[in-house]
N, C-alpha and C positions, 0 to 999 in steps of 0.2 A: 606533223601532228605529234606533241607531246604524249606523256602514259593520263594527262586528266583529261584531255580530250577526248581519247579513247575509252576513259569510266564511264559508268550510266552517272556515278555521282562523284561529279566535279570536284565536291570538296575533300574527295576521299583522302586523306593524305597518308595513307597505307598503301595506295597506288604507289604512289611516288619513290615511296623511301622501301617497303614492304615488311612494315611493323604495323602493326596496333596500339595507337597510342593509349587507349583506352586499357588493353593487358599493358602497356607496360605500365599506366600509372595503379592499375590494382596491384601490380607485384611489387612496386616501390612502398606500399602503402603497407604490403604483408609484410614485406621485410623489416620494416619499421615496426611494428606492430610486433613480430617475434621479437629482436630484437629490446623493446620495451619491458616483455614480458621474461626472455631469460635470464634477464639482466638488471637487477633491482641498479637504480640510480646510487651511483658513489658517493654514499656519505660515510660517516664515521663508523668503520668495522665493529670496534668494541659495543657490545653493549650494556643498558647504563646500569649501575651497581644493583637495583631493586630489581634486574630484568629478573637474574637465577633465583631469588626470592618469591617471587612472582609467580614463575613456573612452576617451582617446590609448592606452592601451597595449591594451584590448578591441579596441579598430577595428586596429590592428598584427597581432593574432591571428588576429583575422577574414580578414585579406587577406593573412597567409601564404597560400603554394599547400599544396597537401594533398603529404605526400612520398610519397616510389615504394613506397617501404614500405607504406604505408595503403593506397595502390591495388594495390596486387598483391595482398591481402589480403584488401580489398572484390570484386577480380575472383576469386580464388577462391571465397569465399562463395557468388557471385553465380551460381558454378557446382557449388554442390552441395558445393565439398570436393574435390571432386577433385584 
């Protein structure tokens, strides 16, 4: 008698070998998957001349102050409406 004959389910083939093929394809599928994520796809390091322009004028926006307008606005809200 082989080890499938001896399973209640014949086609176990973790009987056989004593793996889980089903863990090993979700660990192959995480690993791939981190792998994806820690590691942006190898294109061209630099980048492109208007990037740091781009950024300078985002961070300028950011660190306006909010105006009285918007806060009288959000403290209305804040109160229903009223």
């Amino acid at each position: 008698m082989n080890s499938l004959e001896n399973n209640d389910e014949a086609g176990d083939v973790s009987a056989v070998n004593g793996t889980n093929p089903a863990t090993n394809q979700d660990a192959k599928v995480a690993e791939t998957e981190e792998k994806a994520i820690s590691k942006p796809a190898k294109t061209d390091q630099r980048e492109p001349e208007w990037a740091s322009g781009l950024k300078q004028l985002y961070n300028s926006v950011v660190d306006e102050p909010i105006p009285d307008m918007f806060k009288d606005l959000l403290a209305k809200l804040d109160d229903g409406g009223k």
